[in-house]
C-alpha positions in Angstrom: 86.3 273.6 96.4 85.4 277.0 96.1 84.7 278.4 92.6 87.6 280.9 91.4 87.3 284.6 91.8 87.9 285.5 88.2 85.7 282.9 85.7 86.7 283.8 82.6 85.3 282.7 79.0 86.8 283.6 75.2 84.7 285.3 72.7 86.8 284.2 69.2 89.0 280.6 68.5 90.7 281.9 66.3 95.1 282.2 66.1 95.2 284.6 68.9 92.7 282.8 71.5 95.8 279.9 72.0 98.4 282.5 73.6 95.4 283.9 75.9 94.9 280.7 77.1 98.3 279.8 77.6 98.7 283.0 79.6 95.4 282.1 81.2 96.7 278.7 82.2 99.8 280.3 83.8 97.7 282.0 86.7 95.3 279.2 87.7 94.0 278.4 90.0 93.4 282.1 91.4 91.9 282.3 87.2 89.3 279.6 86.0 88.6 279.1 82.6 85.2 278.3 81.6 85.1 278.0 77.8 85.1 279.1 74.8 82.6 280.1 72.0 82.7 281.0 68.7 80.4 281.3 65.6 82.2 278.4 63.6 81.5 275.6 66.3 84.0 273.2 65.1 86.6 275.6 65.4 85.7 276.0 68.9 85.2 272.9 70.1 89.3 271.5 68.6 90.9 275.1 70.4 88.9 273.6 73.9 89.7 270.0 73.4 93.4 271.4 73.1 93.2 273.1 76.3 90.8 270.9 78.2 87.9 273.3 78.2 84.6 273.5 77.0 82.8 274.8 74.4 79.9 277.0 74.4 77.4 277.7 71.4 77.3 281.8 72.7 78.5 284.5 75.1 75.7 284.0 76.8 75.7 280.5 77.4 79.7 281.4 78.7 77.9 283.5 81.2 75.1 281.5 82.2 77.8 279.2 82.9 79.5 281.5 85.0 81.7 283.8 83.7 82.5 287.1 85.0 85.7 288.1 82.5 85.4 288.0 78.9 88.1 287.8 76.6 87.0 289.1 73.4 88.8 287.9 70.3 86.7 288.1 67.4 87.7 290.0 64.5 87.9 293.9 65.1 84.8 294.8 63.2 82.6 293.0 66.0 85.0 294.1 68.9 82.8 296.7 70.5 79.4 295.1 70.1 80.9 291.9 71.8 82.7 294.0 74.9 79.2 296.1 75.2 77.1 292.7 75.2 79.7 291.3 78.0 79.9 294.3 80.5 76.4 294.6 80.0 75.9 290.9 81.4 78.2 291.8 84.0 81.4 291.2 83.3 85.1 292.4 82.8 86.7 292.5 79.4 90.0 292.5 78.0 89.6 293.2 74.3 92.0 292.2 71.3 94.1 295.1 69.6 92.4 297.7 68.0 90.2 298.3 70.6 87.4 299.6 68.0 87.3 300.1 64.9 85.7 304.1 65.3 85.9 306.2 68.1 82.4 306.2 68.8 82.2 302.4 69.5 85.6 303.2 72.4 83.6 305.7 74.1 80.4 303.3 73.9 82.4 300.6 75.6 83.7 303.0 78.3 80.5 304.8 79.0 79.0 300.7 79.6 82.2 300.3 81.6 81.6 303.0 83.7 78.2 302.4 84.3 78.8 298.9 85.3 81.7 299.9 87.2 83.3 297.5 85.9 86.7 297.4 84.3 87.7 297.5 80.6 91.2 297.6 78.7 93.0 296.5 75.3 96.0 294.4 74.7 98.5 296.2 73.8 100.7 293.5 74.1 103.9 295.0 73.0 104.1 297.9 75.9 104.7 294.5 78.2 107.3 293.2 75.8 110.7 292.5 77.6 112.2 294.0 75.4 110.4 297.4 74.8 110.2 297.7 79.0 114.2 297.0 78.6 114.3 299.9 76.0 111.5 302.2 77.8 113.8 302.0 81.1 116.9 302.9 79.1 115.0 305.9 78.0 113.7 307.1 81.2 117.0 306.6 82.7 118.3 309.5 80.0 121.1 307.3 78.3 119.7 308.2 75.3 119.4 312.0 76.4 116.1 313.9 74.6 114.6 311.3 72.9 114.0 313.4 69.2 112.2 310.1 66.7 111.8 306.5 66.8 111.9 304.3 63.8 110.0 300.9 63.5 110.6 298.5 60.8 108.2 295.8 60.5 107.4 292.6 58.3 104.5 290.0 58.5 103.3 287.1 56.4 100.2 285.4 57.2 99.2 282.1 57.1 98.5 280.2 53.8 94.6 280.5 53.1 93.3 277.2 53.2 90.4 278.1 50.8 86.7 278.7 52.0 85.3 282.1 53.8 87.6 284.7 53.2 90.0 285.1 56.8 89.4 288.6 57.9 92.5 290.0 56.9 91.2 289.5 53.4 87.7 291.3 53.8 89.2 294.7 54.0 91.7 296.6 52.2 92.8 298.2 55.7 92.9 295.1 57.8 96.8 295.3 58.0 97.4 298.5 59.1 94.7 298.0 61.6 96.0 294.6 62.4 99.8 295.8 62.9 99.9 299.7 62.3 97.8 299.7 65.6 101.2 298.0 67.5 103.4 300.9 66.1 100.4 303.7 67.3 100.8 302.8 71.1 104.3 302.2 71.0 105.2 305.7 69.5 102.7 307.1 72.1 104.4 305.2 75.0 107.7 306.3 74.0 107.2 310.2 72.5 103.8 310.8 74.0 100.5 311.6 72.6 100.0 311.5 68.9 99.4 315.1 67.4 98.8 314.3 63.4 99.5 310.9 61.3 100.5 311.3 57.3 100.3 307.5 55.6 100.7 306.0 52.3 100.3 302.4 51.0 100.9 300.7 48.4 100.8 297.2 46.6 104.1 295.1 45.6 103.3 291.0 45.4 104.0 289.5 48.7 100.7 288.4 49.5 98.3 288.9 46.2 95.0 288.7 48.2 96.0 291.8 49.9 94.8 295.1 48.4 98.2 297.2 50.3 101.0 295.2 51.3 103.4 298.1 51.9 102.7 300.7 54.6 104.5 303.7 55.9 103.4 306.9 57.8 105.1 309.8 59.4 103.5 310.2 63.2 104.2 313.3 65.0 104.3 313.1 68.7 104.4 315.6 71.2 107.9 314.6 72.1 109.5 313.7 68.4 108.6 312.0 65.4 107.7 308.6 64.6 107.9 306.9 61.4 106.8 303.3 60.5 107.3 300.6 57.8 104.8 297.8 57.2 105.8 295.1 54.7 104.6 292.1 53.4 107.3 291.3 50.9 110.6 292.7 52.6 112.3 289.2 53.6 114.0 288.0 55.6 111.0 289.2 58.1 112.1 291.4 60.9 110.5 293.5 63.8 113.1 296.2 65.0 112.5 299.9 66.9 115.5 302.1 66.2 114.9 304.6 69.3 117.2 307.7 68.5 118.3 310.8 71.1 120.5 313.7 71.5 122.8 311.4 73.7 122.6 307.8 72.2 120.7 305.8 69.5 119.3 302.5 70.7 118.8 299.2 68.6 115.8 296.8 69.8 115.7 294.0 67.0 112.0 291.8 68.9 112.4 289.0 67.2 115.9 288.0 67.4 115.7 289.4 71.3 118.7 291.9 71.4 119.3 295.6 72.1 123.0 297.4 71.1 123.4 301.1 72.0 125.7 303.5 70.8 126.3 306.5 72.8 127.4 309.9 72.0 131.1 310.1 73.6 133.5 313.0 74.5 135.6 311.1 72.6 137.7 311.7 69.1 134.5 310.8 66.2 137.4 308.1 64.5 137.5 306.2 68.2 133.9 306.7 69.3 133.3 305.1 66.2 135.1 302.3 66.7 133.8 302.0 70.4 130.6 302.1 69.0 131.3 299.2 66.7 132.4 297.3 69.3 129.1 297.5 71.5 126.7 297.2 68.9 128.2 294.1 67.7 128.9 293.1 71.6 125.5 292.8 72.8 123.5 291.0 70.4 126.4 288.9 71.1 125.4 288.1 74.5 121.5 288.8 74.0 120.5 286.3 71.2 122.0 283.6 73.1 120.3 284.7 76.4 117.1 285.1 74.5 117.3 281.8 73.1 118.2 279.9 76.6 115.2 281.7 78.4 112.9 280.7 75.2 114.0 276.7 75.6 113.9 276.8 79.1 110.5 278.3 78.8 111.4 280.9 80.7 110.0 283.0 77.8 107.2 282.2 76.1 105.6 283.1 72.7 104.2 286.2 72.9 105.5 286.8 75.9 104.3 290.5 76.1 100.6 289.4 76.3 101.3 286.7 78.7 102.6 289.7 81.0 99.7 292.1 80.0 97.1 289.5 80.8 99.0 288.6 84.2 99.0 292.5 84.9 95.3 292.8 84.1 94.0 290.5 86.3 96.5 291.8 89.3 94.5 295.1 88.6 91.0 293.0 89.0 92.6 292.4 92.2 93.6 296.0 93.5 97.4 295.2 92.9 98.4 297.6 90.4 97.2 300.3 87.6 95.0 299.2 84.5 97.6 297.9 81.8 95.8 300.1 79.1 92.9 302.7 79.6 90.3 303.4 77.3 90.8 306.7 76.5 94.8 305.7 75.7 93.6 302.8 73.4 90.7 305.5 72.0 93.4 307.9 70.8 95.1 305.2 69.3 91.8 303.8 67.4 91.5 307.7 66.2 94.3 307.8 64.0 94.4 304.7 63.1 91.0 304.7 61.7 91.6 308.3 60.1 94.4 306.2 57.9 92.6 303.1 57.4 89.5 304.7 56.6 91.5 306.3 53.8 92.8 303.5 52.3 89.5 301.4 52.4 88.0 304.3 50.3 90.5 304.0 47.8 90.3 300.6 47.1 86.8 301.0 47.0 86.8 304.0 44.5 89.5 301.9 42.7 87.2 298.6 42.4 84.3 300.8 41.5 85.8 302.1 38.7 86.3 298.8 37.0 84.1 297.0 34.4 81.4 295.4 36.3 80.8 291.8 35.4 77.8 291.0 33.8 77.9 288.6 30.8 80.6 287.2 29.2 82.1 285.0 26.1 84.7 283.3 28.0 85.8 283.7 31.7 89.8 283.4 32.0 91.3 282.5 35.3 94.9 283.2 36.2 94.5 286.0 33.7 97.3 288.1 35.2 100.0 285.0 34.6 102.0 284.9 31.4 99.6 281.9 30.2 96.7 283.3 30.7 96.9 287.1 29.9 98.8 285.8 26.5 95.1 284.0 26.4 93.4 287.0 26.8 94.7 289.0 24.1 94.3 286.0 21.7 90.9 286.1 22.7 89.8 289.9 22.9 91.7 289.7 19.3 89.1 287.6 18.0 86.2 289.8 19.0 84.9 287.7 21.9 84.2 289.8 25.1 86.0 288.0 28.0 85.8 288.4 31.9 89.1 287.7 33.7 89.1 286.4 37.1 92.3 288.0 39.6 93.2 288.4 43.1 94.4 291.9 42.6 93.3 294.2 39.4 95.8 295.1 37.1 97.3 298.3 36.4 96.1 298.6 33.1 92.8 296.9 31.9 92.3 296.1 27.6 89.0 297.9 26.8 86.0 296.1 26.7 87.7 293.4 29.6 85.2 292.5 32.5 87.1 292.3 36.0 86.0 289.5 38.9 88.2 290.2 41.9 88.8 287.4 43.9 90.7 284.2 45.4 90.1 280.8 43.7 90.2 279.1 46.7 87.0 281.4 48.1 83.6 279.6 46.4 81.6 282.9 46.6 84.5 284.9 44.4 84.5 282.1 41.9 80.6 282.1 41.7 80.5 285.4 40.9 82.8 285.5 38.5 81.5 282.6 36.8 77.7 283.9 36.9 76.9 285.0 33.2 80.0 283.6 31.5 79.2 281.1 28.9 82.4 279.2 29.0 85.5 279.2 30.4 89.5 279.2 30.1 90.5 277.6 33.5 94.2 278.4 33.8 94.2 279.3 37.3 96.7 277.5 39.5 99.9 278.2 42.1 103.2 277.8 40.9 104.9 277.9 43.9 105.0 277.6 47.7 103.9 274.5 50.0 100.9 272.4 49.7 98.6 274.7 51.6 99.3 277.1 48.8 98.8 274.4 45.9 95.6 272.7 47.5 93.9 276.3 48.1 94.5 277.4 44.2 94.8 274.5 42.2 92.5 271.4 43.8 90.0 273.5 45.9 90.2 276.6 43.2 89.4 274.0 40.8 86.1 272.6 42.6 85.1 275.4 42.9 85.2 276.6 39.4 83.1 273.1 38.7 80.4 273.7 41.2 79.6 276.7 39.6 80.3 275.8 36.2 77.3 273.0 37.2 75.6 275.7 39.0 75.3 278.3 36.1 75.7 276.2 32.9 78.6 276.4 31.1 78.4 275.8 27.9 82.1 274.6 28.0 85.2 274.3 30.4 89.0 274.3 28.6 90.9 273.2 31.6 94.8 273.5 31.4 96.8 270.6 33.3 100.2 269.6 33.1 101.9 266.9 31.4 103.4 266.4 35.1 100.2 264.2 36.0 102.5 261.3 34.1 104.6 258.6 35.8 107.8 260.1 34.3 109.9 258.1 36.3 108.1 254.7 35.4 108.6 255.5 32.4 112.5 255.9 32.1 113.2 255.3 28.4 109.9 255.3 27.2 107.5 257.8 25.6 104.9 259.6 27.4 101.6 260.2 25.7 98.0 260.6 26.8 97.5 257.2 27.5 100.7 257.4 30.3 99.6 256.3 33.6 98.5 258.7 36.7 101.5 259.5 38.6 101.6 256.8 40.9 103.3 258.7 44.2 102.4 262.2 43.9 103.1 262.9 47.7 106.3 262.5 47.0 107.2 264.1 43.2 105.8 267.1 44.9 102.8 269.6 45.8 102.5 271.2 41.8 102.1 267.6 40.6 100.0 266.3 43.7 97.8 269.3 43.4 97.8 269.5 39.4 96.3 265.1 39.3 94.0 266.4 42.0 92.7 269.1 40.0 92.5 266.9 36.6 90.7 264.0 38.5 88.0 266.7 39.7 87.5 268.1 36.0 87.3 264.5 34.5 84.7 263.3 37.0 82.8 266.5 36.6 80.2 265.4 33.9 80.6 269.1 33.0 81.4 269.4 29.1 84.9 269.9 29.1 88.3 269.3 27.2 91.5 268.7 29.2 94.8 270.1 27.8 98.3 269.3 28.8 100.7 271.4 27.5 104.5 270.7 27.9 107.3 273.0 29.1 105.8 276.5 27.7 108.2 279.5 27.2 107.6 282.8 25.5 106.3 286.1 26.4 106.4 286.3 30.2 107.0 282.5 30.5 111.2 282.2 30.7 112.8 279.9 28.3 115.7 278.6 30.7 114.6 277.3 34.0 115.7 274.9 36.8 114.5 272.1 34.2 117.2 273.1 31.8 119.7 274.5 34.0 120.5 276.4 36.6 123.0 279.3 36.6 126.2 279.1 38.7 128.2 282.1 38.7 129.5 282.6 34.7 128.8 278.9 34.1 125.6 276.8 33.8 124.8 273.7 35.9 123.2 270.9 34.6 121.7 268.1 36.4 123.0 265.0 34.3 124.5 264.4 31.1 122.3 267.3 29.4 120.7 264.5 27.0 117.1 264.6 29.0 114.6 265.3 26.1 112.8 268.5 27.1 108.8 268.7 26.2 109.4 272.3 25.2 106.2 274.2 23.5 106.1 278.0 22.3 103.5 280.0 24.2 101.9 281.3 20.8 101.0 277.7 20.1 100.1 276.6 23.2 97.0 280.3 23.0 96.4 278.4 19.5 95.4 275.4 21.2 93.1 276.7 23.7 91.3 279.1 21.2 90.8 275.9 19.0 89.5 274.0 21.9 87.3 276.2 23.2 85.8 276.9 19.7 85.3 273.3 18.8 83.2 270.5 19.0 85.0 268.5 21.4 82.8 268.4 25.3 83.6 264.7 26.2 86.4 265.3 28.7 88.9 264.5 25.9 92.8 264.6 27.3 95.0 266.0 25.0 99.0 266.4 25.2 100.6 269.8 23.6 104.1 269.4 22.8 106.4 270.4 19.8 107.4 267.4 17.6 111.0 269.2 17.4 113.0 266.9 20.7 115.8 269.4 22.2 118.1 267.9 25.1 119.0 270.6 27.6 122.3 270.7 25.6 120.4 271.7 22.8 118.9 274.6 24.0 122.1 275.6 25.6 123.7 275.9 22.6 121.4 277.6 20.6 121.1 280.5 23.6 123.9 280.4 25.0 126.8 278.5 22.9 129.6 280.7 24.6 128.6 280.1 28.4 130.6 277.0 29.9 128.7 274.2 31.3 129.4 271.9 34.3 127.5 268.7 34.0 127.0 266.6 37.6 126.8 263.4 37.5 123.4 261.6 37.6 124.5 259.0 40.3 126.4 262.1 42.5 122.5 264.1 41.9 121.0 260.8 42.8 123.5 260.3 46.0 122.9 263.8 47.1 118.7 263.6 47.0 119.2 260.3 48.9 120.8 262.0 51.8 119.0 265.0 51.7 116.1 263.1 52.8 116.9 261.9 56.6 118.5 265.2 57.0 115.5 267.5 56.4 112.8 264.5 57.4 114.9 264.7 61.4 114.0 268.8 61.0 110.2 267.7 60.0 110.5 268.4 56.2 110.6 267.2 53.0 113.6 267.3 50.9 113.2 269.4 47.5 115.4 267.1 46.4 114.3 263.8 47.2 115.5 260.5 45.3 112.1 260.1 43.9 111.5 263.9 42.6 114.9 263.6 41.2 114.1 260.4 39.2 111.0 262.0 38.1 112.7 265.2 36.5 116.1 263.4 35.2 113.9 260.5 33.3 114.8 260.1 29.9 111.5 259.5 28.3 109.9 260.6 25.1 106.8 262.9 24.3 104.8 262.8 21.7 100.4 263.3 21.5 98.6 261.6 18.4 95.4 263.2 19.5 96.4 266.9 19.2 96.5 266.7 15.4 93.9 264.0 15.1 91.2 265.1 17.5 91.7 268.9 17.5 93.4 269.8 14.2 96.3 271.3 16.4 99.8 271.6 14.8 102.4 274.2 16.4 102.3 277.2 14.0 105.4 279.1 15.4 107.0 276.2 16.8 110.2 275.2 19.5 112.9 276.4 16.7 111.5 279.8 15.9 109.9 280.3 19.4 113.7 280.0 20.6 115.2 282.4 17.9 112.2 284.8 18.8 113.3 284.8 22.7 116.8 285.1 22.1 116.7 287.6 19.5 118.4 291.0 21.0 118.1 289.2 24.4 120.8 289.3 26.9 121.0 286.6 29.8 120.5 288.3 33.5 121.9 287.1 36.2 120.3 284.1 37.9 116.4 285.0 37.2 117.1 282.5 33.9 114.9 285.3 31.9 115.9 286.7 29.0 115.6 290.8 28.5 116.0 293.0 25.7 119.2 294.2 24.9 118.1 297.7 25.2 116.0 297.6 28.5 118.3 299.0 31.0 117.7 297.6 34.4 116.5 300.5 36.6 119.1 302.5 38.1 121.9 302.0 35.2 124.0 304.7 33.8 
């Protein structure tokens, strides 16, 4: 059989390299794939395995092996050395969006090109969209009239970090304009032609903490009209929509949800174009989201279905059968500007990292500093004249004097031993308190080996690590008392990730050999840390909801006591791995908290066996869509459990006794406090929210 005309091997297994070789796939046998390499082998060899490829150890093996096309995928930092090294071994390349990441390295990779006659372009996937050619047609055919600005508004999230290496969007404060700012670039240039100046601004709000900028927006001007773009990480739900407006119309293209609606300018009344209008822009997403959704089963569309058709089109041009998809100098211009922004916003972060306190040797290290737990630690500490490092993914606005800063992700192992590296003990409160296991493992099991291997590493004189009272069989023990000696939750898959991840993390400590102490506190509130949560109830319009009869003994402690604890521990003689329980001896029910916060506020009890009935049938539901019920039977039985808590080693083995305690710690939240809506947090009576009269 006679070998393929185009051979083609992938440089980079990472996310993207899946969708080039399902596009790949589509045009055998006139395309053969060779293989795959990249630098972390494993990696390689599952993505060829799940395409029936090979793996290769280099690019040049790949070549040695045959292959005259490279694909190069690998993050955009490396882009331009990989593509030179290719077409200088004689062969094509189609290179991942950005191009570059300067303008010096595009016209490097074209100059090879044209030396080696050979051909090079980008993929700018979206410019073969269905959707944007739909809307680019609608444009040239002047239904839109003189096009004067197009608006794009775009959200992203990326995947849970798994802990480990840092993934490249991580390593640089620009990394998500270039990853996704590059997409709205080309597209302005495709639709109001070349770029003449870009103004940009960034910002940080939350929505993914490892990120330095998580909000984006820039003003492009164009030759033909302006462009202006949104980047998000925290705007949910997520969307992806062009808003293409002209003299004669103003055109709607939503990319995810696969629908256009246009509204035209009519010689009509304004009150009955209006209502036309309506009509058609409610009309067609009508008709196109079920369309979209049809082609999508039917497979008649395909996931990223733009560079399916820009890799088909690419290799038709190999073959003399139509124009490049994207030149060099088109992607070059694009790379220009949006270096000249990203460039910007890597030197801020820099100048803004360089400007903090540089670690070097420390009293105590704190993690999860910027939680309400852990900066109320802080303070205690900083009050009593130790000098303490904290340990954050993002730094705060405002840094205490005499604070050291170590920026960084628990889940990365080079972060945490830096940050540990001259501190002589440590406050380990570090851990997530919300989303899916992915998010618990990275933080709280693998945060927390690391934070022992370099503990080991470095020799701490002590670790204070901060558990949960959650490690407990609470549902085995249903009318009992919980205390130290409670057993290990015995089914932590199924009470939930924050427990699962939480006995994980305790195990780890306790096996450590590291001299430690082990602390459990019970349900903190105070400062930052809310008072009335799910736990206790849950707000349902004017009324509360509670899940039961109310009479579930909560393990409340104050947040002031549970600082008092630590500070004790971490001063004192106890290094044995001891375990100890913090909890107020004072036993409020829900229904007693209720009515010392909120005695005028109705409240609707459901019954235990309806809660129990409803988690029972929650389960097949959500386990036929793949997922786990919230609610399940067991979780339920776990939370509505009406034990007991008590410790009779806080007193006896650390001299701890709640100074404040559960009674004053209530009056002290409630105190000129007015209850908010359904955030279940309490805010001064005299903090307007922003915005009110």
């Amino acid at each position: 059989m006679a070998k393929a005309k185009h051979r083609v091997g992938l440089v980079g297994a990472g996310y993207i390299s899946e969708y080039h070789l399902a596009a790949l796939k589509r045009l055998e046998p006139a395309v053969e794939i060779v293989g795959l390499c990249d630098l972390n082998a494993d990696k390689a060899k599952a993505v060829a395995e799940k395409f029936r490829t090979q793996a290769f150890p280099s690019l040049e093996a790949l070549v040695a092996a045959g292959a005259n096309v490279i694909h190069v995928l690998t993050p955009p930092d490396s882009h331009a050395n990989v593509a030179v090294a290719a077409l200088g071994a004689g062969c094509h390349v189609l290179v991942e969006k950005p191009l570059a990441e300067s303008v010096a390295d595009c016209e490097r990779i074209e100059a090879v090109a044209e030396n080696k006659k050979l051909v090079a372009s980008v993929n700018h996937s979206l410019l073969f969209d269905p959707q944007i050619v739909r809307a680019l047609d609608t444009v040239r055919s002047g239904k839109l009239g003189q096009l004067v600005s197009v608006d794009i508004l775009r959200g992203s999230i990326y995947p849970p970090y798994r802990g480990g290496p840092l993934p490249p969007q991580y390593r640089s404060a620009a990394y998500p304009f270039r990853d996704l700012g590059v997409h709205a670039l080309y597209l302005f240039q495709a639709f109001l032609g070349p770029i003449e100046g870009v103004s940009a601004t960034w910002t940080s709000r939350g929505g993914d903490p490892n990120l330095a900028f998580d909000e984006w927006r820039a003003l492009v001007r164009c030759k033909n009209g302006l462009g202006q773009f949104q980047l998000s990480w925290n705007v949910k739900p997520m969307q992806s929509q062009l808003i293409v407006q002209g003299t004669r119309g103003v055109l709607r293209v939503d990319l995810f949800l696969m629908f256009q609606a246009l509204r035209s300018a009519m010689s009509l009344p304004k009150p009955i174009e209006r209502v036309v209008n309506a009509v058609t822009d409610s009309v067609q997403p009508l008709v196109d989201v079920p369309t979209g959704v049809m082609k999508f089963v039917s497979g008649a569309i395909k996931p990223y279905q733009g560079l399916h058709d820009l890799v088909t089109a690419f290799y038709k041009h190999l073959d003399g059968e139509g124009p490049i998809p994207v030149t060099i100098p088109d992607a070059t211009t694009v790379v220009r500007w949006v270096e000249e922004v990203a460039g910007a916003a890597d030197a801020e972060h820099a100048a803004s990292r360089a400007r903090l306190p540089q670690p070097d040797h420390a009293d105590v290290l704190v993690t999860g500093a910027s939680g309400g737990l852990g900066g109320a630690v802080v303070e205690r500490l900083r009050a009593g004249g130790k000098r303490v490092r904290i340990m954050v993914r993002r730094a705060p606005d405002k840094l205490p004097e005499g604070v050291e800063v170590a920026i960084g992700d628990l889940g990365d192992p080079d972060a945490v031993d830096r940050a540990v590296k001259g501190a002589k003990r440590i406050v380990h409160v570090g851990a997530a308190m919300k989303g899916g296991w992915e998010e618990h493992e990275c933080a709280t099991v693998i945060g927390t080996r690391n934070v022992v291997a370099a503990a080991k590493k470095h020799g701490v004189e002590k670790l204070v690590h901060i558990s949960s009272m959650s490690v407990n069989d609470w549902a085995g023990q249903d009318g009992g008392t919980i205390t130290e000696e409670t057993a290990y939750e015995p089914k932590p898959d199924e009470r939930g990730p924050y427990t699962r991840a939480k006995l994980e993390a305790e195990k780890t400590v306790r096996e450590s050999g590291l001299p430690c102490v082990i602390l459990r506190p019970g349900q903190i509130f105070g400062g930052k840390i809310p008072l009335l949560t799910g736990a206790i109830a849950r707000r349902l319009g004017g009324r509360f909801l509670v899940l039961g009869d109310g009479e579930i003994v909560l393990p409340l402690v104050y947040l002031d006591d549970v600082v008092d604890a630590i500070a004790t521990a971490l001063d004192g003689p106890l290094v044995g791995g001891e375990i100890i329980q913090l909890v107020d001896p004072l036993a409020l029910t829900q229904n007693d908290v209720l009515a010392r916060v909120a005695p005028d506020t109705r409240v609707v009890h459901a019954p235990r066996a309806l809660v129990f009935a409803a988690g029972m049938l929650s389960e097949p539901v959500l386990g036929a869509l793949g997922r786990k019920s919230p609610v399940a039977l067991y979780r339920l039985k776990s939370a509505l459990a009406k034990a007991s808590f008590t410790s009779d080693r806080a007193e006896k083995l650390l001299g701890w006794r709640p100074r404040v305690g559960v009674d004053e710690g209530i009056r002290r939240v409630s105190r000129g406090a007015t209850f908010e809506g359904t955030s279940l947090r309490f805010v001064p009576r005299s903090a307007k929210p922003r915005g009110a009269p």
